[in-house]
C-alpha positions in Angstrom: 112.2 63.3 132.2 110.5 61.1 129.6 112.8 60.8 126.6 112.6 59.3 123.3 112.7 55.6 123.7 115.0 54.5 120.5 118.7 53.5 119.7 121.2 56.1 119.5 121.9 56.1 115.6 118.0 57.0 115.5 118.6 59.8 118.1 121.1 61.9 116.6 122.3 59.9 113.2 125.3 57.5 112.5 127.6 60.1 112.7 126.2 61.2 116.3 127.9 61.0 119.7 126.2 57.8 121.8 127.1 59.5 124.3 124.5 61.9 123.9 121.3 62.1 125.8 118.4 61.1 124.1 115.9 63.9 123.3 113.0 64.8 125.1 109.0 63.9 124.6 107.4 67.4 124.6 104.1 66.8 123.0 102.3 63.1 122.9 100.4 62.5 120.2 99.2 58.8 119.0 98.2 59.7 115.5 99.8 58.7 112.7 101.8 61.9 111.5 100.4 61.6 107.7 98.0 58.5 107.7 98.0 56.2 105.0 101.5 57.1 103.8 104.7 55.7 105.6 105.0 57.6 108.9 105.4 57.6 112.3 103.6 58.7 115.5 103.4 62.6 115.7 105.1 62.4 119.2 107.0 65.7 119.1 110.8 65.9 120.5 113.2 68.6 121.8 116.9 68.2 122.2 118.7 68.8 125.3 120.5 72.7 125.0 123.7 71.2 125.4 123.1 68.7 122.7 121.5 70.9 120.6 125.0 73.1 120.3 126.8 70.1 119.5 124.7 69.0 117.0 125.0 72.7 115.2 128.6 72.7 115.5 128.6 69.3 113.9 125.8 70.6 110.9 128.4 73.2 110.0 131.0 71.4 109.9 129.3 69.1 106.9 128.5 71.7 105.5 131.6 73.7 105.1 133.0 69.8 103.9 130.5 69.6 101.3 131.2 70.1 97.3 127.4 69.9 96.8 124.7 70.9 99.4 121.0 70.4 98.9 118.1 71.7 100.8 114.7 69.1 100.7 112.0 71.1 102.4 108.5 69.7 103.3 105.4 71.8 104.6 107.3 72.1 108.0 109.6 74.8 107.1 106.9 76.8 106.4 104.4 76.4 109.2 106.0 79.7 111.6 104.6 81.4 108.6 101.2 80.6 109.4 100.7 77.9 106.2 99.1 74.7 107.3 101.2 71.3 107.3 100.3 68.1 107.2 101.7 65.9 110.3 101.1 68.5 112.7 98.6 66.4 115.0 99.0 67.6 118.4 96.5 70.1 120.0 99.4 71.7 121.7 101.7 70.8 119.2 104.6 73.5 118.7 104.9 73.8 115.1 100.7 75.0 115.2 102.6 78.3 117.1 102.1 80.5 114.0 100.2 83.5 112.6 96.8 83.3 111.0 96.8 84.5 107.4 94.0 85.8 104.8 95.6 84.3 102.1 98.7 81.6 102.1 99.8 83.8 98.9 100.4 86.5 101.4 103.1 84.7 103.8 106.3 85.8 104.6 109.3 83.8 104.7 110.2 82.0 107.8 113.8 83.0 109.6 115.0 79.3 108.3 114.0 80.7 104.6 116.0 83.6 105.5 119.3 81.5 106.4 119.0 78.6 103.4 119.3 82.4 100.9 122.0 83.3 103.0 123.9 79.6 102.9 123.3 79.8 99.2 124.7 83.4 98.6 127.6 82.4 101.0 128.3 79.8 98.3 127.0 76.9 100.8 123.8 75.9 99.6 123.9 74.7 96.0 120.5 73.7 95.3 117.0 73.7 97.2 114.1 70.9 96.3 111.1 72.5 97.4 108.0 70.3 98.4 105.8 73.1 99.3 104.2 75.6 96.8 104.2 78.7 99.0 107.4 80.4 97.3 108.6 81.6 100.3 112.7 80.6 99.3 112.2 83.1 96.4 110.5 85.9 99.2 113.4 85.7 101.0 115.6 86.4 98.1 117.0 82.4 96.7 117.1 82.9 93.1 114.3 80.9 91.3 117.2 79.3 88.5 118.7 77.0 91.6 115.2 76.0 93.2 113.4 73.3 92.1 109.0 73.1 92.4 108.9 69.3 92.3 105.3 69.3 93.6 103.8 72.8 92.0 104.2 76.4 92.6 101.7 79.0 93.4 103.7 81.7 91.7 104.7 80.5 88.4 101.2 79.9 86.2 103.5 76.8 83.8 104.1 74.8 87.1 100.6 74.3 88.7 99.8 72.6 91.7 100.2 68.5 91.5 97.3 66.3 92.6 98.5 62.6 94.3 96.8 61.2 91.0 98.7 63.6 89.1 102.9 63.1 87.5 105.9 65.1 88.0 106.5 67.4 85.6 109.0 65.5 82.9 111.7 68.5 83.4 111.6 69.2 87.0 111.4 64.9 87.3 115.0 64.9 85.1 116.8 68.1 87.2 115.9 66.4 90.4 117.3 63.2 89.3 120.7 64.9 88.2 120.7 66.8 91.2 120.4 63.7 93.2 123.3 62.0 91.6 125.4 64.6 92.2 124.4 65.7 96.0 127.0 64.7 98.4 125.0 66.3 101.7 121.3 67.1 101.7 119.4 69.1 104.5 116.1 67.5 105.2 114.0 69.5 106.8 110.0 69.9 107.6 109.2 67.0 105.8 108.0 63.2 107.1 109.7 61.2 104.4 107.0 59.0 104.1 107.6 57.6 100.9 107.1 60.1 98.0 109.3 59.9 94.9 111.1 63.4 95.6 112.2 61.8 98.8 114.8 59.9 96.7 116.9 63.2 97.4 117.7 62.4 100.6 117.8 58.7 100.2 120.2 58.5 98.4 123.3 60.8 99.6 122.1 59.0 102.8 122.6 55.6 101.5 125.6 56.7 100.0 126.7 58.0 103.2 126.7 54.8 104.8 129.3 53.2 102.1 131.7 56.3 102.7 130.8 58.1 99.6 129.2 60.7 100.2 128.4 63.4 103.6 125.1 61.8 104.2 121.9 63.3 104.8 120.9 65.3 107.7 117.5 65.3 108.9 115.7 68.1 111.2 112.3 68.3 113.0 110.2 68.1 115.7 108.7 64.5 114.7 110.0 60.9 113.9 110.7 59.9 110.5 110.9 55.9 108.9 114.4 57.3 107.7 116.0 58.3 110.6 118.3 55.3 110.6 119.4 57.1 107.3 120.0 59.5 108.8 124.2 61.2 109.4 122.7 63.5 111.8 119.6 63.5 113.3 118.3 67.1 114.7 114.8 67.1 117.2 114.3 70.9 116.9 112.1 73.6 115.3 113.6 74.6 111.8 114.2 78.2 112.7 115.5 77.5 116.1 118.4 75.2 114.2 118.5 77.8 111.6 119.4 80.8 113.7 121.7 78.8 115.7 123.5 77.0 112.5 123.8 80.6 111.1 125.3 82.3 114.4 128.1 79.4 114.5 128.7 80.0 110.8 128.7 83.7 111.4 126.6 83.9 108.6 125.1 87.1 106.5 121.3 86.6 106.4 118.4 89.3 106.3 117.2 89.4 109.7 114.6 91.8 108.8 112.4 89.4 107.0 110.6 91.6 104.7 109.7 89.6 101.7 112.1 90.3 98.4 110.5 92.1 95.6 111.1 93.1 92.2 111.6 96.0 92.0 112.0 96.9 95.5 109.7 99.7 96.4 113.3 101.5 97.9 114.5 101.6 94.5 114.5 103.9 91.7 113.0 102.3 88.6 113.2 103.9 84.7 110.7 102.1 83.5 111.1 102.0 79.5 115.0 102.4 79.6 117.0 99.3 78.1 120.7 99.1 78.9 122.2 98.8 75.7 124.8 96.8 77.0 122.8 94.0 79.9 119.8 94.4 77.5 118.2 94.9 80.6 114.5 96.5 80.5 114.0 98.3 82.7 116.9 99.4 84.4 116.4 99.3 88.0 119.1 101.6 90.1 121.2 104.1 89.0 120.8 104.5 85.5 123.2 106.7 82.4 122.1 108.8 79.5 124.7 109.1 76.5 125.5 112.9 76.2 125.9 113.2 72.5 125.1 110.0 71.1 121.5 109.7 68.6 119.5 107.9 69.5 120.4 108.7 73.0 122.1 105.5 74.8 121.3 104.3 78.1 123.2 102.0 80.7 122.7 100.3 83.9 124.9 101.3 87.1 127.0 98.1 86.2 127.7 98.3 82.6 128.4 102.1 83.6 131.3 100.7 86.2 132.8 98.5 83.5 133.2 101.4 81.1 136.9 102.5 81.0 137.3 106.0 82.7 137.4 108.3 79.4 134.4 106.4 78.0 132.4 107.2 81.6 132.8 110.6 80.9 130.5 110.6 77.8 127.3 110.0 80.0 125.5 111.9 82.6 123.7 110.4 85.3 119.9 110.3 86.0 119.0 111.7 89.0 115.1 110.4 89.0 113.3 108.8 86.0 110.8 111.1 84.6 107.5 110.6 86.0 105.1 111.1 82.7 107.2 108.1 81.2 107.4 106.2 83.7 103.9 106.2 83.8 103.4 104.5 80.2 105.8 101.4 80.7 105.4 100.5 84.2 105.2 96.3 84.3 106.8 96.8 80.6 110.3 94.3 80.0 112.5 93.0 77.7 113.6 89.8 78.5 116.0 87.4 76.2 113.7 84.6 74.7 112.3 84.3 71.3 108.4 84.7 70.4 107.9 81.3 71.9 109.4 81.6 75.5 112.7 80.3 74.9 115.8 81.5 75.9 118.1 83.1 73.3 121.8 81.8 73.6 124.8 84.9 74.2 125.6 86.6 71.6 121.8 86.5 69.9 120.1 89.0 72.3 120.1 92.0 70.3 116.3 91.8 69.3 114.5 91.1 72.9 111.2 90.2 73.7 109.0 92.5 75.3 106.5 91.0 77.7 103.5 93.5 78.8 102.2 92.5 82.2 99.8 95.7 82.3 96.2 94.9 83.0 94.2 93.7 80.0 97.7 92.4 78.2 96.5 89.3 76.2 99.2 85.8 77.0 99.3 82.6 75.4 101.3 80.0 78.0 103.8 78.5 76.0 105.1 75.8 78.6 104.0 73.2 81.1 100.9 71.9 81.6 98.6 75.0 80.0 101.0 74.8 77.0 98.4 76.8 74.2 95.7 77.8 76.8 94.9 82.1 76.3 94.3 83.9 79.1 94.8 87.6 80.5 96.6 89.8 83.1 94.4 91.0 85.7 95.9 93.2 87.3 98.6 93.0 90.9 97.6 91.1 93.9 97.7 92.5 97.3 101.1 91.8 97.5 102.5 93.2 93.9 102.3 89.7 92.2 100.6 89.3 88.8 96.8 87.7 88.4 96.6 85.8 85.2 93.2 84.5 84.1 93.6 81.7 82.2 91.2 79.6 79.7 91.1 76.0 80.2 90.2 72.9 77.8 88.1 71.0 80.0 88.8 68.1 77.9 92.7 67.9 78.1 94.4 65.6 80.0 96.6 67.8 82.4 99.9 66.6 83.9 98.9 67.3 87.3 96.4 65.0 87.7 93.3 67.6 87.6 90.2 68.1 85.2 89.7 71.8 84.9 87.3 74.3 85.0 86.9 76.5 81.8 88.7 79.3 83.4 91.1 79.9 86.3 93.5 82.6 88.3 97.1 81.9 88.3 99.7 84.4 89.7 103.2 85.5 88.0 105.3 85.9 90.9 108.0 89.4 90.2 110.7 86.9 91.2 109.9 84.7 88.0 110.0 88.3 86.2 113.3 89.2 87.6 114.6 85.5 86.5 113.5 86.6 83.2 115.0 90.0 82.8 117.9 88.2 83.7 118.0 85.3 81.3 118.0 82.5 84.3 114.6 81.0 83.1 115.3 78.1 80.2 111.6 79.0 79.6 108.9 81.4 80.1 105.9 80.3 81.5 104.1 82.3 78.7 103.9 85.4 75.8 102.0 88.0 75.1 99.7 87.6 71.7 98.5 90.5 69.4 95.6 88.5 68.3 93.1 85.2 68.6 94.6 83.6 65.7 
């Protein structure tokens, strides 16, 4: 069986067992993974089954150790998706097994999405550095406030797409940097750490690693990487393959279903126009209260309902179903806790909130990142329930991102940023609405 010819540290990482077999050559490619950066081959490799386990049980065991676990995803962990990668060379190559797609915007997360949410709500996963633009962690339900867009996002309109001429944005740049210094295990995974500057998150747990100071850096995919001698442990598998596996030893909660998170959810009840006087929430989404006495008549949220002492629960009535002709007039209405220009309102100061319209025709003005000032419009939903923003471009401004643009363009407000909004987990929002041309 022809096997990957290389010392055992860059088989299966510096914490690996040499007595493991080495993995195997499934695919023989002699292109350069991602010519004209620092790569390798894109010979693709497969562990041994027995190895394979021992490897997973040796995953979870860093990361139960670890006090703080990052995720650094490239383009790989996204390809059983059906989005395109980059070092994917191979005709027969495995990770080109995927569905074909109308639009990337209308992906659904990948089973490895699926577990990284579920490490994270498990209290595993701490952060997630995402590479790609695809917002798949935030489909399968990671919250936006721990992910970090380094390279652009399709579904936040501040954070556009960043060209190889283009910079970092300056406060993505700065988390990432903090986040580095303080990650003692990271999870590389889908990407050829070929020598961009975001790579730094793995480089440097790993380094640290070596020294005895930190967990180390473990990397996973099908390909060779220039950092595998980095690496702790070193993982030749698909990323959902390791995924399911990692979260079957862990006996971890995931969604298995895979149907991409929403907000709302189309299962649940929404009173569009009702604000919970106590969350400040708008609308409230769930079971929702009406004062019985009170004028103006109060309204609360199923958890600020729960928190009430018992006598004070009995002065409201539940809702059974919000009234249709209402709901009608506010739908894509919400109050959210950030002053006129997009920034958040500390606790204790979030008794006037703003309300953001996101009907079609409502007028924005972006009010952070690289369209800081540029007008524009909502257009309407997307296939998928996201909104369409048209925005207004000054061809002669000097974008971060490294790209001259046309006088207009479509951006799209994914509902996860909303939700992040409503719940005050945005330092910014990507935009307001304006009254006026002024």
């Amino acid at each position: 069986t022809p096997r990957l010819k290389a010392k055992k540290q860059l088989c299966h990482g510096f914490r690996g067992d040499p007595e493991w077999a080495n993995p195997i050559i499934v695919t023989r490619c002699d292109s350069e993974a991602r010519p004209g950066y620092n790569s390798c081959k894109a010979h693709e490799y497969r562990e041994e089954p027995e190895v394979l386990t021992q490897k997973i049980k040796m995953l979870a065991d860093l990361i139960r150790k670890a006090k703080r676990c990052t995720a650094y995803t490239g383009a790989g962990i996204s390809t059983s998706s059906g989005i395109n990668d980059y070092a994917s060379k191979a005709k027969d190559s495995k990770a080109l097994q995927r569905p074909v797609l109308k639009t990337p915007l209308a992906a659904k997360p990948t089973l490895a999405h699926r577990v990284l949410a579920g490490l994270h709500k498990a209290g595993h996963l701490h952060h997630w550095v995402q590479q790609n633009h695809d917002g798949l962690p935030q489909k399968a339900g990671y919250p936006q406030y721990a992910l970090n867009e380094i390279h652009g996002a399709w579904f936040d309109p501040s954070n556009p797409v960043v060209k190889m001429s283009g910079s970092l944005r300056d406060d993505l740049f700065a988390w990432m940097l903090k986040e580095e210094k303080q990650t003692d295990l990271c999870l590389a995974m889908g990407t050829s750490l070929c020598g961009m500057n975001a790579d730094r998150v793995a480089t440097t747990p790993a380094k640290k690693a070596l020294k005895g100071k930190a967990l180390g850096t473990v990397i996973v995919s099908l390909q060779q990487t220039k950092l595998d001698h980095l690496a702790s442990l070193r993982i030749f598998a698909t990323i959902d393959e390791v995924m399911e596996k990692l979260a079957a030893e862990m006996e971890l909660d995931y969604d298995k279903q895979g149907v991409p998170y929403c907000y709302p959810r189309p299962t649940d009840k929404v009173f569009w126009g009702k604000r919970c006087y106590v969350s400040k929430a708008m609308p409230i989404v769930g079971r929702c209260y009406r004062s019985k006495n009170s004028k103006p008549q109060l309204y609360l949220c199923g958890s600020s309902y729960d928190a009430l002492p018992p006598l004070e629960k009995e002065n409201y009535v539940e809702l059974e179903k919000p009234n249709k002709k209402e709901n009608a007039e506010m739908v894509d209405v919400f109050d959210v806790p950030y002053d006129k220009n997009g920034k958040l309102l500390p606790e204790g100061k979030r008794d006037s909130m703003l309300r953001l319209d996101l009907r079609e025709g409502a007028k924005i003005i972006m009010k952070y990142g690289s369209f800081e000032g540029d007008k524009g419009m909502v257009l309407g939903l997307n296939s998928q329930g996201h909104f369409q923003i048209a925005l207004k471009h000054d061809v002669e401004k000097e974008y971060h991102h490294g790209q001259k643009h046309r006088p207009r363009s479509r951006r799209t407000m994914g509902r996860f940023m909303v939700e992040a909004a409503v719940n005050g987990q945005l330092d910014h929002l990507p935009f307001v609405n304006r009254t006026n041309d002024k």
